[in-house]
GUKE-227380 format. One record per residue (C-alpha): x, y, z. Coordinates in pm, whole numbers, plus 50000, padded with zeros to 5 digits. Each point is the difference from the previous one (the first is absolute). Layout:
% GUKE-227380
SITE    c1    c2    c3
SITE     X     Y     Z
...
This chain:
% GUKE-227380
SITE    c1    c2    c3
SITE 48021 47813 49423
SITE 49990 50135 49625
SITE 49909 50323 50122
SITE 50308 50003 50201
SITE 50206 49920 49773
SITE 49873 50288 49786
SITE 50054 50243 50210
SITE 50328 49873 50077
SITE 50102 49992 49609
SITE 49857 50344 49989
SITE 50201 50124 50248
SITE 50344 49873 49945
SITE 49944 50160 49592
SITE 49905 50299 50190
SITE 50321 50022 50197
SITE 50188 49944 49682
SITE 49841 50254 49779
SITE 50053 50277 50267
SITE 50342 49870 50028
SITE 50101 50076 49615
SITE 49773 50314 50065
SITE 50230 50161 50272
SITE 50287 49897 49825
SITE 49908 50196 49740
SITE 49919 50317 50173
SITE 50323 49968 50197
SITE 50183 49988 49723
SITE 49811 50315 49819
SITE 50146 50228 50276
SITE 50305 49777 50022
SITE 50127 49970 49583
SITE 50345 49827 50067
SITE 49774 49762 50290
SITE 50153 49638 49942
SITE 49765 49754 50039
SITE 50155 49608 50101
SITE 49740 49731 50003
SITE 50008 49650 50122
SITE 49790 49772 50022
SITE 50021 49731 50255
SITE 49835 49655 50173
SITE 49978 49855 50308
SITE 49907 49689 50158
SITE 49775 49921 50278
SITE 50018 49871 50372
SITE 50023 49625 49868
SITE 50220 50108 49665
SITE 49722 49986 49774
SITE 49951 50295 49722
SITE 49849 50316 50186
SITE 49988 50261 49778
SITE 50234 50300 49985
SITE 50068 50390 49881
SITE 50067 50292 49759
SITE 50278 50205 50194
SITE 50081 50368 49826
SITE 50303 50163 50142
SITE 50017 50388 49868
SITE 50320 50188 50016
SITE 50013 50357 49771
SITE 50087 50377 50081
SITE 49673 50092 50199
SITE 49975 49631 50143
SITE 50291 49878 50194
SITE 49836 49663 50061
SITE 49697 49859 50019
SITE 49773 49655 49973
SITE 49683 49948 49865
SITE 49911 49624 50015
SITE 49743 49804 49967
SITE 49932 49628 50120
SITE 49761 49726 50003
SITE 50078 49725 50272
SITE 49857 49690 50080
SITE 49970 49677 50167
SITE 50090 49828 50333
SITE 50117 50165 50288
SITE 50157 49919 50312
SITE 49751 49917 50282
SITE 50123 50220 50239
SITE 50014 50274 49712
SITE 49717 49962 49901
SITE 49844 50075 50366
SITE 50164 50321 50057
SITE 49835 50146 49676
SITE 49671 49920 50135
SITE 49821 49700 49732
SITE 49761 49800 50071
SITE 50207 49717 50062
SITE 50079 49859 49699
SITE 50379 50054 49921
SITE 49968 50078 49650
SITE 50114 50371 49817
SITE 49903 50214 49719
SITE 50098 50363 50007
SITE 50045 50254 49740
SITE 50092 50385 50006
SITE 50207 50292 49915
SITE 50259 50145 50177
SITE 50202 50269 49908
SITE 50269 50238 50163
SITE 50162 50339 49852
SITE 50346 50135 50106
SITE 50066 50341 49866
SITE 50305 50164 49878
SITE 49916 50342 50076
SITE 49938 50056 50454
SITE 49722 50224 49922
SITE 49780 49735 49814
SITE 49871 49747 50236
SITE 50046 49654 50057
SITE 49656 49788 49984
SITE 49871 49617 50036
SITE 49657 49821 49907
SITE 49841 49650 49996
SITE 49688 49862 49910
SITE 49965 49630 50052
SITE 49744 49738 49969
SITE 50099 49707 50265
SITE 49758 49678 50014
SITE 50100 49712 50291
SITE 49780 49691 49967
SITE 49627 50169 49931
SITE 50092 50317 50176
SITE 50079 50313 49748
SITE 50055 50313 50096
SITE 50180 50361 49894
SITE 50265 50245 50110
SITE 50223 50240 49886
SITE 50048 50363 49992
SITE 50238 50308 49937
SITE 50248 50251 50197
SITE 50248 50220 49924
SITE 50364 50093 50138
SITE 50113 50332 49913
SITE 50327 50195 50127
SITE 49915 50340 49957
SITE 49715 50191 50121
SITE 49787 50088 49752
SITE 49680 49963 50170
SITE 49750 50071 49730
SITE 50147 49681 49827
SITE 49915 49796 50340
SITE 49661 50169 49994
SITE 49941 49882 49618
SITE 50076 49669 50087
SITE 49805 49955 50310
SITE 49721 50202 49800
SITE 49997 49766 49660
SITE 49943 49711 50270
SITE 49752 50127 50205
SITE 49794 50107 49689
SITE 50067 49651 49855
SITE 49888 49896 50333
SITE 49641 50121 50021
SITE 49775 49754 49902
SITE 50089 49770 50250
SITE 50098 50233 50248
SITE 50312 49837 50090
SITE 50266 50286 49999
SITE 50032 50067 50369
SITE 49992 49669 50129
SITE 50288 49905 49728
SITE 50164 50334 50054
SITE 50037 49903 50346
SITE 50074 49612 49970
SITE 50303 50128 49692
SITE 50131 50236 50262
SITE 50017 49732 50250
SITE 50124 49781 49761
SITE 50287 50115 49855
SITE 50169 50134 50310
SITE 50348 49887 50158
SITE 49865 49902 50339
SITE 50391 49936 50090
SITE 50088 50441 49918
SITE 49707 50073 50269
SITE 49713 49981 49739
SITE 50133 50184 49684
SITE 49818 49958 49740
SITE 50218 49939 49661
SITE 49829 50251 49813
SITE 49670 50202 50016
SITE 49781 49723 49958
SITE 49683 49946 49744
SITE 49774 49684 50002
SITE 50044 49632 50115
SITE 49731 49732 50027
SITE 49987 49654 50040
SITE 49749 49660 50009
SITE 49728 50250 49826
SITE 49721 49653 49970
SITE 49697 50078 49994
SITE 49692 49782 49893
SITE 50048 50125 49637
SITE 50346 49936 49855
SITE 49936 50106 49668
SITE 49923 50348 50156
SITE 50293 49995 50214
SITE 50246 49943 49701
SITE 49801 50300 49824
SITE 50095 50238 50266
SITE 50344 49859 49989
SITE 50034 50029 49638
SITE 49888 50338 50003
SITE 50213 50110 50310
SITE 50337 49895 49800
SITE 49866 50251 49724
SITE 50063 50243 50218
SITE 50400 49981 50083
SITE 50161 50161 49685
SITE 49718 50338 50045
SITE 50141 49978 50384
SITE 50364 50012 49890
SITE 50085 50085 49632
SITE 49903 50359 50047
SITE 50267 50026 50262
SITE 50270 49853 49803
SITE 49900 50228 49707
SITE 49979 50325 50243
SITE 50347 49876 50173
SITE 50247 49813 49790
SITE 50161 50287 49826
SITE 50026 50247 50367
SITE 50385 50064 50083
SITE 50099 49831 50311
SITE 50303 50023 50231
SITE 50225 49748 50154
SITE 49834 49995 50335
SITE 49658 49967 49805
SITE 50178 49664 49900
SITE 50162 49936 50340
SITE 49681 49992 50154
SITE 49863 49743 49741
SITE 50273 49776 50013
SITE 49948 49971 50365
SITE 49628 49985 50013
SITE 50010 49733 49767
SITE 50173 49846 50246
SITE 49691 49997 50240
SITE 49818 49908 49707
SITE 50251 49641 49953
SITE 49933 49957 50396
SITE 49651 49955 49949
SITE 50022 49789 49724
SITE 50224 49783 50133
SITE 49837 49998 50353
SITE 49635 50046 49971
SITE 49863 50016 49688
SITE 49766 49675 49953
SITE 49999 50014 49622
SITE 50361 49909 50026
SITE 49945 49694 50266
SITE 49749 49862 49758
SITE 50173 49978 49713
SITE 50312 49865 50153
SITE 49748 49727 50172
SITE 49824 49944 49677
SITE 50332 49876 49850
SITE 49939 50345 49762
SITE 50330 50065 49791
SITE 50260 50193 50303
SITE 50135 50316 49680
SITE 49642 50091 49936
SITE 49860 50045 50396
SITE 50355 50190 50099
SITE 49951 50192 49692
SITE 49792 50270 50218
SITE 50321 50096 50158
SITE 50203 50352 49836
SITE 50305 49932 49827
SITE 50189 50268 50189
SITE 49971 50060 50392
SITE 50188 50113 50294
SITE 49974 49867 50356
SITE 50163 50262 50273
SITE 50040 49995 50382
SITE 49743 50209 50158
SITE 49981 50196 49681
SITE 49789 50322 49989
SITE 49936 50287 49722
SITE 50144 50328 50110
SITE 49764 50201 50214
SITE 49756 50238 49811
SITE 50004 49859 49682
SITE 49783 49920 49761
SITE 50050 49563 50143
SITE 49963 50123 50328
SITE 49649 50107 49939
SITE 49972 49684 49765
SITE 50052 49779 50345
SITE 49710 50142 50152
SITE 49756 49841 49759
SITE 50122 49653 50041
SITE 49725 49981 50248
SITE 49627 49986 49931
SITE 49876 50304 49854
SITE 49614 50103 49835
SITE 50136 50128 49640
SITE 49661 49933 49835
C-alpha cells in the first residue's frame, strides 16, 4: 500500500511539472501566448471530496487554442462504471494524468494531442497514454520526424509498431469509412505488468518525449505564409477532428462519467471550425494529396 501511494504521489507531481514545462516552451515560440488557469474540484459517486484539476487554456499569435491540464481524481465510482473500465471489483477511483491539445493559428503547423495517465480501480493499477498529430498540409518530413522521435523513444521496449498500429486504429472515424483524423503516432493502454514502479518509469520517460516530437515543427512552421484554402482546409478538418471527440474518443466519456469539470474535457475542441455538405478540397491540390494520408501509412 505505501508503495502505491508513492508512486502515485510521484506521478501526479510528475504530470504537473511537465505541465508548467510545456507551458513554458509553448509560450517561448508563442511570446503574446495567454495562459488562463483554473483550478477546480469535484466530488465523487456518493458526493464525497474526490479530488480535482489544474486546467491551462493557451490562446496567443502562433497558438489559436489549446489545453494543457492536469488532474488527480479519486474515490467511489458507480458500479456499473466501474466494470466497464476493467477493476477488480471494487468500485473505488484514483486517476491522475496530463492531457493536452494544440490548435494552431497558422494551417501549415499541425494540430497535436497527448495523455499520460496513471488510473488505479480497487488494487488494480495500470498505464496509458500516448501522442498523434493532425496536420493540414503535406509536409511529410514533419510526419516522418514525428513518427521517428517516437519510434526512437520507443526502443527499449519495443513497443512502436504495435502502438503505431493500435493509435492508427484508434483515432479513426469509423462513421467517414475509416479515416483516420490525422496521421497517427502512439496510443497504449492498461500497460500492468508485475512491476509498477517500472511501468510508471517508462511512462514518465515516454511523456519526455512529446515537446522533441512537436516543438521542432512549430519552430520550422509557424512563421511559413499560408493561403486561404490552406485555412479552409483546417477549418474543416477540424471538423473531423470535433466528430471524433465528440463521438469516439474515450478520454472524453471518462471524464464526463467521472463527474470531471464539462469546460476543461471540451476544451480539446478548436475554437474555429466549419462543417460542409459533402465538402471536398479542389482536385490536385496540395489537401487533396493531404486526404490520402488520413489512412495508415509507415512514415518511420
Amino acid at each position: 500500500m505505501a508503495e502505491r501511494d508513492t508512486l502515485r504521489t510521484r506521478f501526479h507531481e510528475h504530470v504537473r511539472d511537465l505541465q508548467d514545462r510545456i507551458c513554458a516552451a509553448l509560450q517561448a515560440v508563442d511570446p503574446g501566448l495567454v495562459i488562463t488557469e483554473d483550478t477546480w474540484t469535484r466530488t465523487d459517486h456518493v458526493g464525497e471530496e474526490g479530488g480535482g484539476g489544474r486546467t491551462r487554456v493557451l490562446a496567443g499569435d502562433v497558438v489559436e487554442n489549446a489545453g494543457v491540464n492536469t488532474s488527480c481524481v479519486y474515490g467511489a465510482l458507480d458500479p456499473a462504471f466501474a466494470r466497464q473500465l476493467g477493476g477488480d471489483g471494487a468500485d473505488t477511483l484514483w486517476a491522475a494524468g496530463i492531457s493536452l491539445i494544440v490548435h494552431p493559428r497558422n494551417p501549415r503547423v499541425p494540430t497535436t494531442h497527448a495523455n499520460f495517465r496513471m488510473v488505479g480501480v480497487g488494487a488494480r493499477t495500470w498505464f496509458g497514454g500516448g501522442a498523434d498529430l493532425t496536420p493540414y498540409y503535406p509536409h511529410t518530413d514533419d510526419f516522418r520526424h514525428f513518427h521517428g522521435t517516437w519510434r526512437d523513444a520507443t526502443a527499449p521496449w519495443g513497443t512502436y509498431a504495435a502502438w503505431k498500429d493500435w493509435c492508427d486504429r484508434y483515432f479513426t472515424n469509423t462513421h467517414r469509412d475509416g479515416e483516420m483524423r490525422g496521421i497517427g503516432g502512439i496510443f497504449f493502454d492498461h500497460v500492468a505488468s508485475d512491476d509498477p514502479a517500472a511501468d510508471q518509469a517508462m511512462v514518465r520517460a515516454l511523456s519526455e518525449q512529446f515537446l522533441p516530437s512537436y516543438l521542432p515543427i512549430v519552430q520550422r512552421r509557424k512563421d511559413e505564409a499560408w493561403t486561404e484554402a490552406d485555412e479552409t482546409f483546417m477549418l474543416h478538418r477540424r471538423g473531423r477532428y470535433v466528430e471524433f471527440n465528440l463521438l469516439h474518443d474515450r478520454g472524453t466519456k471518462f471524464g464526463l462519467q467521472t463527474n470531471g469539470r464539462t469546460d476543461s474535457i471540451l476544451v480539446s475542441l478548436p475554437a474555429r471550425v466549419r462543417f460542409g455538405y459533402r465538402w471536398s478540397p479542389e482536385p490536385g491540390s496540395p489537401h487533396a494529396e493531404m486526404m490520402a494520408y488520413y489512412r495508415p501509412h509507415d512514415w518511420a
